[in-house]
SEPA-834174 format. One record per residue (C-alpha): residue number from 1; chain; x, y, z. Coordinates in Angstrom, 2 decimals. Layout:
<recs>
+-------+-------+---------+---------+---------+
| marmi | kolfi |      c1 |      c2 |      c3 |
+-------+-------+---------+---------+---------+
|   NUM |     A |       X |       Y |       Z |
...
+-------+-------+---------+---------+---------+
</recs>
This chain:
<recs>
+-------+-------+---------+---------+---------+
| marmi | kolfi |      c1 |      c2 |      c3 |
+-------+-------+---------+---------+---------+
|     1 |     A |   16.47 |  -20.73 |   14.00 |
|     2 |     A |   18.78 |  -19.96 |   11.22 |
|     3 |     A |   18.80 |  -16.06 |    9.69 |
|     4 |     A |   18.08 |  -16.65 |    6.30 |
|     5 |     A |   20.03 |  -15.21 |    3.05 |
|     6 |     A |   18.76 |  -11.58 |    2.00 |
|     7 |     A |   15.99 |  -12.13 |   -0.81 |
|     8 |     A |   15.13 |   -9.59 |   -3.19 |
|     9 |     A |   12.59 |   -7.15 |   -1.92 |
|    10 |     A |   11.22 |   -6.07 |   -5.74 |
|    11 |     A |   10.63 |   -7.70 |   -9.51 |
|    12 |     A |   11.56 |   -7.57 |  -11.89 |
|    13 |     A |   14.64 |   -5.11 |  -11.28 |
|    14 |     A |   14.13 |   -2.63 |  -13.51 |
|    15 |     A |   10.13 |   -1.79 |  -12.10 |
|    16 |     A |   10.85 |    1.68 |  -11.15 |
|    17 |     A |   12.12 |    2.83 |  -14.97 |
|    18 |     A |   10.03 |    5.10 |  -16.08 |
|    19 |     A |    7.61 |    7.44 |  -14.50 |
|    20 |     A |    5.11 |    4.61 |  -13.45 |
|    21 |     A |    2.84 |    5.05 |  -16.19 |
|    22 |     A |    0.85 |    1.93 |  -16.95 |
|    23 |     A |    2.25 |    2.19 |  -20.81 |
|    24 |     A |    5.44 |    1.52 |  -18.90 |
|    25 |     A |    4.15 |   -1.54 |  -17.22 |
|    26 |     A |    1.73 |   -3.74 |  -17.58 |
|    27 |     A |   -1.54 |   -3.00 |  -15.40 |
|    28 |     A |   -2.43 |   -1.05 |  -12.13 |
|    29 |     A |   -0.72 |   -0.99 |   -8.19 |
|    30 |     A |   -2.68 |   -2.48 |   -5.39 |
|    31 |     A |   -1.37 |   -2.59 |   -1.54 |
|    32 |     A |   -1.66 |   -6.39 |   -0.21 |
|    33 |     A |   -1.87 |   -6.65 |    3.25 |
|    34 |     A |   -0.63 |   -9.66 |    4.35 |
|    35 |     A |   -1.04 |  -12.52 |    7.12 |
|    36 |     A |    0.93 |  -11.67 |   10.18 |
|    37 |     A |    4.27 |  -12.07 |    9.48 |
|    38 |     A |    3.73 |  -13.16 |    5.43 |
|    39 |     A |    5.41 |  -10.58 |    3.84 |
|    40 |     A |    8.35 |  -12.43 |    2.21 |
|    41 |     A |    6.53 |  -15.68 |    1.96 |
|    42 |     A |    4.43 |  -13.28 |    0.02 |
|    43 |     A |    7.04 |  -12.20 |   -2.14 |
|    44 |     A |    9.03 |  -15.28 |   -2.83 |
|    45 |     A |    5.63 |  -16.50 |   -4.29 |
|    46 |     A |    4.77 |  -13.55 |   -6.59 |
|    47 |     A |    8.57 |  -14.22 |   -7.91 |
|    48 |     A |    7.61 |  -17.35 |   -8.87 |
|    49 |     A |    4.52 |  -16.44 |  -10.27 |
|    50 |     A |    6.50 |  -13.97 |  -12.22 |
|    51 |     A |    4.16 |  -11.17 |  -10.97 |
|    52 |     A |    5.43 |   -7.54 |  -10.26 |
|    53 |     A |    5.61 |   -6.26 |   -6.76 |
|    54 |     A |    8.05 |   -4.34 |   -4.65 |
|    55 |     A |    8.21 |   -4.93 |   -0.39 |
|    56 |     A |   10.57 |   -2.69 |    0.50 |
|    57 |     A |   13.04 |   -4.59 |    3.17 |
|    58 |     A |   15.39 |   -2.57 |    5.77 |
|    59 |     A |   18.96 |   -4.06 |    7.47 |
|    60 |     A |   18.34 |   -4.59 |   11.47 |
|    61 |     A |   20.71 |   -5.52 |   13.41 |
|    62 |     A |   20.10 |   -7.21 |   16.84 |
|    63 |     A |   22.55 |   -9.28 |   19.05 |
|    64 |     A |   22.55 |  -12.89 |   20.10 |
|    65 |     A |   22.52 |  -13.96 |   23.79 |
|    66 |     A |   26.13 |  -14.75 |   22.67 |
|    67 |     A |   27.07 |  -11.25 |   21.72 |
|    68 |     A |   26.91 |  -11.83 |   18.20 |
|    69 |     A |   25.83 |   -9.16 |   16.11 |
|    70 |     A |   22.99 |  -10.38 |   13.64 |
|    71 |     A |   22.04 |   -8.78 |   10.71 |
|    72 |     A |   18.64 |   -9.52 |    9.19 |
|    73 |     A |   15.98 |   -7.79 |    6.47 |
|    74 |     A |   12.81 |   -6.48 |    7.95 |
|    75 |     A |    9.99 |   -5.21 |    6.03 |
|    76 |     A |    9.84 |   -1.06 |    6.24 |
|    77 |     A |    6.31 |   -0.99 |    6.42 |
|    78 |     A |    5.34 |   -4.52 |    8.13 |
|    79 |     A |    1.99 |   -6.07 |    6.44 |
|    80 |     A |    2.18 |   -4.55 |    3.13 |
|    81 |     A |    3.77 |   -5.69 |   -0.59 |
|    82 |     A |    3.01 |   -3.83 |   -3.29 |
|    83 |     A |    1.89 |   -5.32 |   -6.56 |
|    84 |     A |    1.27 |   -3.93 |   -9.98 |
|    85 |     A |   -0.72 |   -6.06 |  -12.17 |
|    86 |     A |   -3.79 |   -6.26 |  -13.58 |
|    87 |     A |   -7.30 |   -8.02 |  -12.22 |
|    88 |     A |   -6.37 |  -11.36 |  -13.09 |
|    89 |     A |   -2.37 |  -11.27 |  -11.24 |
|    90 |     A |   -4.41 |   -9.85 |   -8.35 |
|    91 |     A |   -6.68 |  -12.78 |   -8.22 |
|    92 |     A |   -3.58 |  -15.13 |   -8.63 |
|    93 |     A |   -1.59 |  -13.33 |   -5.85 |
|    94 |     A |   -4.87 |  -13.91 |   -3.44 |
|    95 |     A |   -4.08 |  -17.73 |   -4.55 |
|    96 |     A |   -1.08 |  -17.85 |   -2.52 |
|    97 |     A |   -3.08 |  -17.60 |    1.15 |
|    98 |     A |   -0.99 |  -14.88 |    2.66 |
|    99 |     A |   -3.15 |  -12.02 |    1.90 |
|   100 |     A |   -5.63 |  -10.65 |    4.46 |
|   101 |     A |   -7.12 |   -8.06 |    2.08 |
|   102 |     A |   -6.33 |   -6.30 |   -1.11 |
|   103 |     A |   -6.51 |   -2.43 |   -0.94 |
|   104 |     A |   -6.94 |   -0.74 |   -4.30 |
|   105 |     A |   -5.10 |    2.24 |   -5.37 |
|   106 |     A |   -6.63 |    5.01 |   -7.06 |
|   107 |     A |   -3.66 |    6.75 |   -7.68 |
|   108 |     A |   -0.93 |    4.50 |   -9.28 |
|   109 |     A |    1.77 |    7.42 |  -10.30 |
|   110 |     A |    1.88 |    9.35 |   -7.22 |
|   111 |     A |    2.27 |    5.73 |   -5.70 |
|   112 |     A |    5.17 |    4.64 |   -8.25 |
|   113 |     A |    6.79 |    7.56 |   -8.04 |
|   114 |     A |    6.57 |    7.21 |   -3.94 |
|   115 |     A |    7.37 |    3.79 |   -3.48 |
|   116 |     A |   10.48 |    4.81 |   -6.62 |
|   117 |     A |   11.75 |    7.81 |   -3.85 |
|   118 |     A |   11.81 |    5.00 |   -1.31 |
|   119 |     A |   13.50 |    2.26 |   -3.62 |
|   120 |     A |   16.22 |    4.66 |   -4.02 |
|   121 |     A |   16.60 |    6.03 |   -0.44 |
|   122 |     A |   17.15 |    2.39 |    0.12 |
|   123 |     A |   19.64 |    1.35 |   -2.30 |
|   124 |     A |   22.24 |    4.11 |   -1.32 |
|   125 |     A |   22.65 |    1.97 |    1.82 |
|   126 |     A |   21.56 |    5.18 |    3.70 |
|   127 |     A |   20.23 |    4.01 |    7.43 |
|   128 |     A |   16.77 |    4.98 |    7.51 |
|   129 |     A |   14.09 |    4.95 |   10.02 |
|   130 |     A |   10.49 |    3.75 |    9.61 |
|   131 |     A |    7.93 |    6.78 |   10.65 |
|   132 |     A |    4.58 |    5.85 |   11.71 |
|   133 |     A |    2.71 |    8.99 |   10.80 |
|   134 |     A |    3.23 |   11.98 |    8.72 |
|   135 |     A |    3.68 |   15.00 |   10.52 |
|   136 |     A |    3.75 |   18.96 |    8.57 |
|   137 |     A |    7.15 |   20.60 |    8.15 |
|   138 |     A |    8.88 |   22.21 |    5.57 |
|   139 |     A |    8.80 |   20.14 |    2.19 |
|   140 |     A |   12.80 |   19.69 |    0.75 |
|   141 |     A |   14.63 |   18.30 |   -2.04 |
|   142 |     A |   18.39 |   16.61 |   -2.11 |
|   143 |     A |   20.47 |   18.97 |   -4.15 |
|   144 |     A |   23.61 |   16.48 |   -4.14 |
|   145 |     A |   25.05 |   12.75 |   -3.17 |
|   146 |     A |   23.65 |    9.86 |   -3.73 |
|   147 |     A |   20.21 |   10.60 |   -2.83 |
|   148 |     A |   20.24 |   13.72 |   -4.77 |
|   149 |     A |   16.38 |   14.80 |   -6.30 |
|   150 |     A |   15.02 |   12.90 |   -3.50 |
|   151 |     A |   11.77 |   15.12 |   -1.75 |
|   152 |     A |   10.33 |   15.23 |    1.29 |
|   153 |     A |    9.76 |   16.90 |    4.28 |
|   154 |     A |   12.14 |   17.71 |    7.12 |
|   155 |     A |   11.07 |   16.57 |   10.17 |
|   156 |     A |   13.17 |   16.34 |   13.95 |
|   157 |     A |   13.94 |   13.49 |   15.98 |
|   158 |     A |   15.74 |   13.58 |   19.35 |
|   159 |     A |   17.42 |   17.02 |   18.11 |
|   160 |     A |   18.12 |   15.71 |   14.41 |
|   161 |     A |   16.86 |   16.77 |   10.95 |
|   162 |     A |   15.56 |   14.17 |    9.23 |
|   163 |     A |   14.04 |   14.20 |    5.66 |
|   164 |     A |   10.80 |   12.12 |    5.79 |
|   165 |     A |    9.71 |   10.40 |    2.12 |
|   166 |     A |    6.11 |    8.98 |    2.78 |
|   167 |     A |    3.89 |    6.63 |    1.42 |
|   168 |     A |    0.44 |    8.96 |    1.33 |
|   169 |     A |   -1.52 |    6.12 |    0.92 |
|   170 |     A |   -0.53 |    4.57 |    3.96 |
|   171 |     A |    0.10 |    7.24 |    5.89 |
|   172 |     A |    3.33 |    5.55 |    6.44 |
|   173 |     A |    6.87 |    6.61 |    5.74 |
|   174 |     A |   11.23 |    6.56 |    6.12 |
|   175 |     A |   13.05 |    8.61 |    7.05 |
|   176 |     A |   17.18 |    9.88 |    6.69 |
|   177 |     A |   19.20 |   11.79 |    8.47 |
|   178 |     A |   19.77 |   15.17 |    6.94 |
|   179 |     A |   23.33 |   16.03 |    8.04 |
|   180 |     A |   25.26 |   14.56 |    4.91 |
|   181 |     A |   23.10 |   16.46 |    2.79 |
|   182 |     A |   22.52 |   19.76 |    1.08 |
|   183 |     A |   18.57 |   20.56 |    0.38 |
|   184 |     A |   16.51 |   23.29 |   -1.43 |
|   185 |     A |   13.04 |   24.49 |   -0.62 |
|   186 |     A |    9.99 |   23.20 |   -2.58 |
|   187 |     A |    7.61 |   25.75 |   -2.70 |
+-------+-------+---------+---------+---------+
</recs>
């Protein structure tokens, strides 16, 4: 089977302007989960419907029995697009029969902002790592670079600082290795 072309993993483009206040856009967040294996069937759909979501997709590359090195986009948090709409987009995304249940959330701008912290960590073309589960640590922000203003909280992996950005409502998160960066304490 064929890797398909990259697709875009958010709309519109500019959905993170702001500070994710629903003045800025139109209506609440809600977390879809999705059929197994749905999420970018998911998303080309809401594109078409013209509906605002973001599923944040990660490079992974694997290698065919040929040696080939293949690249494809995986979702970072598998089951889950995020949509921000109000009642009646939700009811047309549940339309599209690859959502298994709609989660509500109660906290839209500590979402946005989130799900924004992600977005970026993403588009710097930094490697990240999905994290399962949050773990404590000290909480940091990116002083300088491309990620710079970024927080989070440092976390190690087989000897390596890492600054984890989490989705709370999940319980869910990325993570990027620390050594290219200079941080500052968040007290």
């Amino acid at each position: 089977m064929p890797i398909l072309r990259s697709q875009p993993d958010i709309y519109p483009e500019g959905l993170f302007e702001g500070d994710g206040t629903e003045d800025d856009h139109d209506g609440r967040w809600w977390a879809l989960y999705t059929m197994s294996r749905r999420e970018k069937d998911l998303m080309r759909r809401l594109r078409q419907m013209e509906i605002s979501y973001y599923g944040p997709l990660i490079p992974f590359k694997n290698r065919s029995p040929q040696g080939r090195v293949r690249t494809s986009h995986v979702p970072l948090f598998p089951g889950y697009v995020f949509l921000q709409g109000d009642e009646d987009d939700r009811c047309q995304a549940l339309t599209t029969k690859c959502i298994s249940r709609v989660l509500p959330v109660e906290d839209g701008r500590a979402l946005f902002a989130d799900l924004a912290q992600v977005w970026r960590m993403i588009a710097s073309d930094t490697p990240l790592s999905p994290e399962a589960r949050l773990q404590a640590g000290m909480r940091v922000r990116i002083r300088n670079g491309s990620l710079a203003g970024v927080e989070g909280v440092v976390i190690q992996r087989r000897g390596q600082d890492r600054l984890l950005v989490s989705i709370d409502f999940l319980q869910q998160g990325a993570s990027v290795s620390l050594d290219d960066f200079c941080v500052e304490r968040i007290d």
